[in-house]
Backbone as JSON Lines, residues from 0, in Angstrom:
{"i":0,"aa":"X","n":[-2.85,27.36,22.59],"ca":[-3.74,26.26,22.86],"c":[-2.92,24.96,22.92]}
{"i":1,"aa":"X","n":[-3.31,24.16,23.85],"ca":[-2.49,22.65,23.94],"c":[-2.64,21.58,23.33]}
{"i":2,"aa":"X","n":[-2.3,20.68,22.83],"ca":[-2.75,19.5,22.02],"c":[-4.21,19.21,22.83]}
{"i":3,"aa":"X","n":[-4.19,18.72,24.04],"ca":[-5.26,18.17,24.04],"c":[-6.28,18.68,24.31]}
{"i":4,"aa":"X","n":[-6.56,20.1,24.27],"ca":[-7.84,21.18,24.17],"c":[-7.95,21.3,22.48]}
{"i":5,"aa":"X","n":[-6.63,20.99,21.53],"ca":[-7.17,20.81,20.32],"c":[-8.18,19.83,20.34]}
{"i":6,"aa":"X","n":[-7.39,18.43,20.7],"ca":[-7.88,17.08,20.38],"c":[-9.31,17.19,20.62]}
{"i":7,"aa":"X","n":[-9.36,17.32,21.64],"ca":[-11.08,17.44,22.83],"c":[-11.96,17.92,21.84]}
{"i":8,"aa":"X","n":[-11.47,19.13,20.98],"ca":[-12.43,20.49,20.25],"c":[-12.65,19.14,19.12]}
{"i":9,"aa":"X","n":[-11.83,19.1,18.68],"ca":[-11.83,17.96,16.9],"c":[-12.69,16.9,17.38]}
{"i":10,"aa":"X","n":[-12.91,16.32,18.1],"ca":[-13.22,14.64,18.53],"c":[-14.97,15.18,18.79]}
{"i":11,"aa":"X","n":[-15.21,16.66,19.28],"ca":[-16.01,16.75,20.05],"c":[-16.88,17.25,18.77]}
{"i":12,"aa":"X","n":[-16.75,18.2,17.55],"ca":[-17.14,18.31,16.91],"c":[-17.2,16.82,15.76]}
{"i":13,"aa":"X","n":[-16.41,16.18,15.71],"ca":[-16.71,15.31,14.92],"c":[-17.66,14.34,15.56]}
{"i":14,"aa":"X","n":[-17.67,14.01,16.82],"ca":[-19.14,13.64,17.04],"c":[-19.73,13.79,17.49]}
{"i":15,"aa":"X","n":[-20.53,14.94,17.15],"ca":[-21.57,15.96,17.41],"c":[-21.94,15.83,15.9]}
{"i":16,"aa":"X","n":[-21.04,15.62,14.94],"ca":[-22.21,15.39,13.62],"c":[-21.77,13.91,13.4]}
{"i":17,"aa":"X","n":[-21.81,13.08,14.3],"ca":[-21.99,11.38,13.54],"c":[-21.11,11.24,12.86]}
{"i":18,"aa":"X","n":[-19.88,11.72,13.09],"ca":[-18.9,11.17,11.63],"c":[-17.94,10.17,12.09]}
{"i":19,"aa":"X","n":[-18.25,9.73,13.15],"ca":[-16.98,8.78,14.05],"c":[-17.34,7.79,13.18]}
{"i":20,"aa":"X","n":[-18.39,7.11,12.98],"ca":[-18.51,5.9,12.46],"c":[-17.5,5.73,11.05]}
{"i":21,"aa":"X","n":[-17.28,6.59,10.49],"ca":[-16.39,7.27,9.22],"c":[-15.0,7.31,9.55]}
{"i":22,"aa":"X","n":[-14.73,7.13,10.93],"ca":[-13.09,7.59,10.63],"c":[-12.73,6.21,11.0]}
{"i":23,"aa":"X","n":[-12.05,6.08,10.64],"ca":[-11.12,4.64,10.6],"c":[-9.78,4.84,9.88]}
{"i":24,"aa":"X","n":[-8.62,4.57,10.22],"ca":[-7.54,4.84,9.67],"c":[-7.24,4.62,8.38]}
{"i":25,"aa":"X","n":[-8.09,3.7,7.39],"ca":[-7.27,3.85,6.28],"c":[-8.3,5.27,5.9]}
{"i":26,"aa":"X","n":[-9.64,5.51,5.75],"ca":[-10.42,6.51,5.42],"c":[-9.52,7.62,5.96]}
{"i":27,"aa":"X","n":[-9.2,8.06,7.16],"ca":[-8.68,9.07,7.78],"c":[-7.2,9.73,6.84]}
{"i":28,"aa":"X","n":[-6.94,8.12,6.66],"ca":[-5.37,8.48,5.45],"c":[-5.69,9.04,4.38]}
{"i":29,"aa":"X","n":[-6.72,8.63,3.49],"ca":[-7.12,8.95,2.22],"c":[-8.09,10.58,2.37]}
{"i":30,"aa":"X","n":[-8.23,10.48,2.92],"ca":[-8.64,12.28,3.79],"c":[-7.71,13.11,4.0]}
{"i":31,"aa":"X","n":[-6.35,12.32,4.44],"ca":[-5.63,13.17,4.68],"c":[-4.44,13.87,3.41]}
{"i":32,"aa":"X","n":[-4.62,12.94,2.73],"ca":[-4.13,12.84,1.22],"c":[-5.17,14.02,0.66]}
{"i":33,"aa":"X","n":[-5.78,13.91,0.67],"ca":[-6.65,14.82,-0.44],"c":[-6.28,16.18,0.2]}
{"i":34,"aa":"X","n":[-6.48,16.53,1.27],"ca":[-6.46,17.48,1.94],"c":[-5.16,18.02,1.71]}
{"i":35,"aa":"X","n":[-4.36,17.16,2.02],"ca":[-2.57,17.78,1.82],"c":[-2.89,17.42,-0.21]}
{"i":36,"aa":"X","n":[-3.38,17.47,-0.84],"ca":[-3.49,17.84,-2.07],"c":[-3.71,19.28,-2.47]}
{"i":37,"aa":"X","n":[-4.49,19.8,-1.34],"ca":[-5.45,20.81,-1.48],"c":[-4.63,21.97,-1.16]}
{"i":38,"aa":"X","n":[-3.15,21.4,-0.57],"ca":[-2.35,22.57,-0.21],"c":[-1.44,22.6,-1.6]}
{"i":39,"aa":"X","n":[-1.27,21.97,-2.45],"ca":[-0.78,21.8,-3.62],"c":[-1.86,22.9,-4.74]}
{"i":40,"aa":"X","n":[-3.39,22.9,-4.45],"ca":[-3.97,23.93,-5.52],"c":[-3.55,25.46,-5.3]}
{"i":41,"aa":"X","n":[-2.88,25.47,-3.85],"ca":[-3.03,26.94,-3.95],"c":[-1.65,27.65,-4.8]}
{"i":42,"aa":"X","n":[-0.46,26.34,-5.36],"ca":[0.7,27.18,-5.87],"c":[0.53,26.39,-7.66]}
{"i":43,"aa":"X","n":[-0.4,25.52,-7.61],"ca":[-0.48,25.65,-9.12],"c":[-0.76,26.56,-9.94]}
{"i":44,"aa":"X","n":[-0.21,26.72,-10.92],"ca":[-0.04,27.65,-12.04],"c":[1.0,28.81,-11.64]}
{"i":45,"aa":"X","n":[1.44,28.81,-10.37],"ca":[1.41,30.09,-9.65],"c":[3.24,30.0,-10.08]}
{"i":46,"aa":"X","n":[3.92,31.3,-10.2],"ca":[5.08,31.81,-10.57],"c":[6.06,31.73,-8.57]}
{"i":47,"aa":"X","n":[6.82,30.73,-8.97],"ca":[7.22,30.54,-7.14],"c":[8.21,31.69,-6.97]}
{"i":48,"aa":"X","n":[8.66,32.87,-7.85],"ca":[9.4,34.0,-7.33],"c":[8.07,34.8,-6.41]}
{"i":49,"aa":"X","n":[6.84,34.46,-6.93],"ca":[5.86,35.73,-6.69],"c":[5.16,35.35,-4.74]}
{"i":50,"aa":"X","n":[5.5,36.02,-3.89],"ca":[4.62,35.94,-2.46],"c":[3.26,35.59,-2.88]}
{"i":51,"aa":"X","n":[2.79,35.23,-2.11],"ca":[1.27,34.5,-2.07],"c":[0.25,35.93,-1.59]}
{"i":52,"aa":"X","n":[-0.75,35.68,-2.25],"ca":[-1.78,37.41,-1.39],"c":[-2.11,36.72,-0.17]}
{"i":53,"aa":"X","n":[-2.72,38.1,0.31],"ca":[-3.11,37.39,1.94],"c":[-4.23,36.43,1.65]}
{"i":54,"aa":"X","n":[-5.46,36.46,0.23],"ca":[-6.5,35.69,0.35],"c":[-5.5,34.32,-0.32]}
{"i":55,"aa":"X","n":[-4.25,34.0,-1.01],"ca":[-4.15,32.96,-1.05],"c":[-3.44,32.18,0.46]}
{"i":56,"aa":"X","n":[-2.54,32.89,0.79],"ca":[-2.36,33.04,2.01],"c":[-3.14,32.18,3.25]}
{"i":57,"aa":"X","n":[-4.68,32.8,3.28],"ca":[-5.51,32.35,3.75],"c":[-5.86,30.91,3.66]}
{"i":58,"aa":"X","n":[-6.39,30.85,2.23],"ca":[-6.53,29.78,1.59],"c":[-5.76,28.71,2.3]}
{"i":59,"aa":"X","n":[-4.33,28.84,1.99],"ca":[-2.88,27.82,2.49],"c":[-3.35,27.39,4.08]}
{"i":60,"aa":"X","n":[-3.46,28.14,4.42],"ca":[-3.75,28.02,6.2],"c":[-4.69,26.88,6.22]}
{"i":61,"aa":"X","n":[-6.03,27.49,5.75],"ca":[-7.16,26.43,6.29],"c":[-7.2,25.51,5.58]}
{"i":62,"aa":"X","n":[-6.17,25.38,3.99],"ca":[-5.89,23.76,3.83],"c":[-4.73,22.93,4.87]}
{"i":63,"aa":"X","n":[-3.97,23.6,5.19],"ca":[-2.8,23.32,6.41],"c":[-3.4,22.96,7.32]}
{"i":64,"aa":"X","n":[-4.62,23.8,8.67],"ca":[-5.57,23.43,9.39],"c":[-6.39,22.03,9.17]}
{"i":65,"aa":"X","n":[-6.98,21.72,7.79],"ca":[-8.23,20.8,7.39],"c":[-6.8,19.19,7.41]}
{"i":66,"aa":"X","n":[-5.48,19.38,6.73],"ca":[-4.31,18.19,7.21],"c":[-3.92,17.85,8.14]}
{"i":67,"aa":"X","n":[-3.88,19.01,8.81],"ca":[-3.58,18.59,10.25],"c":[-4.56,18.17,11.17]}
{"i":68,"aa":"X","n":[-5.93,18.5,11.12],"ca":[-7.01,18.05,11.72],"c":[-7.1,16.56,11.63]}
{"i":69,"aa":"X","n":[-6.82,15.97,10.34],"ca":[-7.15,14.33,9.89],"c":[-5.62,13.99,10.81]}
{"i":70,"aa":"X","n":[-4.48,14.44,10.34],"ca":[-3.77,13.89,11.25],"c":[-3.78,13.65,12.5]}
{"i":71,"aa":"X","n":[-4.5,14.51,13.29],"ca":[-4.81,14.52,14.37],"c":[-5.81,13.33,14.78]}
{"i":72,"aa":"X","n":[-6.18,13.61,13.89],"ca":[-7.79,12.21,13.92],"c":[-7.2,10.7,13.87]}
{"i":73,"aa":"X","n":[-6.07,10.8,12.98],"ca":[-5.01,9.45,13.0],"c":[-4.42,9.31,14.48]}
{"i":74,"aa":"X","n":[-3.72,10.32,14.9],"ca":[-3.36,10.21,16.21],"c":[-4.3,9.67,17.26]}
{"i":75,"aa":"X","n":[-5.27,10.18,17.36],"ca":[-6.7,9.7,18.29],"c":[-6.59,7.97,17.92]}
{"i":76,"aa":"X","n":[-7.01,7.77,16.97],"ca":[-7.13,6.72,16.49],"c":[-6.04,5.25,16.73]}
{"i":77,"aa":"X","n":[-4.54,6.1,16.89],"ca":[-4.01,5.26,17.53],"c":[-3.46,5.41,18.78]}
{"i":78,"aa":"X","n":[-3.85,6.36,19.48],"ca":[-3.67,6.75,21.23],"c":[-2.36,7.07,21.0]}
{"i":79,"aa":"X","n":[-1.75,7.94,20.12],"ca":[-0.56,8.85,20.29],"c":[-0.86,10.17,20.4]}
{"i":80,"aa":"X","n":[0.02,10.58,20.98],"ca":[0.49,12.22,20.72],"c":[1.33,12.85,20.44]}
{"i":81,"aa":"X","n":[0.72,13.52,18.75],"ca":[1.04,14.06,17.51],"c":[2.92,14.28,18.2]}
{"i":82,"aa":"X","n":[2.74,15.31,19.11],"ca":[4.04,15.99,19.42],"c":[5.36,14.78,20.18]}
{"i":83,"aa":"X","n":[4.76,13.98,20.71],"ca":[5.84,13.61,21.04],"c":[6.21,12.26,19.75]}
{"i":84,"aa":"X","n":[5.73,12.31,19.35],"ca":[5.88,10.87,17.46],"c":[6.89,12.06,16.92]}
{"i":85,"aa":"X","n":[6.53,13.22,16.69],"ca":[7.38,14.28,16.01],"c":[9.16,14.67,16.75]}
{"i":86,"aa":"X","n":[9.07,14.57,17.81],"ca":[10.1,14.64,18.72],"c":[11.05,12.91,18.82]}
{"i":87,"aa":"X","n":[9.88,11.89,18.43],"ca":[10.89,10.71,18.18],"c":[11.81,10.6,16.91]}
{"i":88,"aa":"X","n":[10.58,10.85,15.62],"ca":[11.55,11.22,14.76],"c":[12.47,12.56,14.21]}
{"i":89,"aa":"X","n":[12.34,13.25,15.07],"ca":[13.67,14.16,15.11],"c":[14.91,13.62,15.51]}
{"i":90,"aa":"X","n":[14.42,12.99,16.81],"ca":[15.87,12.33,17.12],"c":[16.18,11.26,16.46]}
{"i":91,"aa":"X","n":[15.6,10.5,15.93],"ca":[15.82,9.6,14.97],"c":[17.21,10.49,13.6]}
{"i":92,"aa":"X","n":[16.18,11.41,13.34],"ca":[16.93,12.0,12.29],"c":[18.21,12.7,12.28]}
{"i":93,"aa":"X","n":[18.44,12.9,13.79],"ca":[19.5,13.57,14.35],"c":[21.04,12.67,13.53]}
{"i":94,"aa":"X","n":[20.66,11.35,13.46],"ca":[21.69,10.55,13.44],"c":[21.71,10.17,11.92]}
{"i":95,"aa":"X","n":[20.86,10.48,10.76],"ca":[20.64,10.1,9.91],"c":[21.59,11.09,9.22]}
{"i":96,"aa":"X","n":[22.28,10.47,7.89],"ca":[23.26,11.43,6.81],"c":[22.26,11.52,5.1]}
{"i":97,"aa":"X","n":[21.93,12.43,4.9],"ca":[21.25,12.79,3.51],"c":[22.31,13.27,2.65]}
{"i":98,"aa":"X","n":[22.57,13.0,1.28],"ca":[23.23,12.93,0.65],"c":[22.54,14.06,-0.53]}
{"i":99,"aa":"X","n":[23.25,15.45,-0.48],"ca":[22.21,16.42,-1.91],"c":[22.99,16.4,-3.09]}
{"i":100,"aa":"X","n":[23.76,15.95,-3.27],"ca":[24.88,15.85,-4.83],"c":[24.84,14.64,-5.56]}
């Protein structure tokens, strides 16, 4: 599927239930925070030698899906596209030195 048959699907369901009036970028941020929180419940408590089951598994996905959706909603919001912002800062990073010691 292509970004913008995602975009179309997200924009089209979100207003189809009235929630446009709701998204506004700082709301959309603080949505998107919680959400990328929500990918954080599925390894609490959890032993990180141990694989994930397929139902946590699951779980991970459609909190991964529900972050990326708001991101997406940020993107709308400021007439970018997701993929090519991601491809600027790659090359950005191409040139960048990280230091692990």
């Amino acid at each position: 599927m292509e970004y913008e048959q995602i975009q179309n699907e997200i924009i089209k369901f979100r207003n189809d239930r009235g929630w446009e009036k709701y998204h506004n970028l700082k709301d959309l941020a603080l949505s998107l925070n919680l959400e990328a929180s929500e990918v954080l419940e599925v390894f609490q408590w959890k032993d990180e030698s141990k694989q994930l089951s397929s139902k946590e598994q699951r779980h991970l996905e459609d909190e991964l899906a529900d972050t990326l959706i708001y991101a997406f909603y940020m993107c709308e919001k400021l007439n970018v596209n997701p993929y090519e912002i991601i491809r600027n800062k790659m090359d950005e990073n191409q040139g960048r030195k990280w230091k692990f010691d």
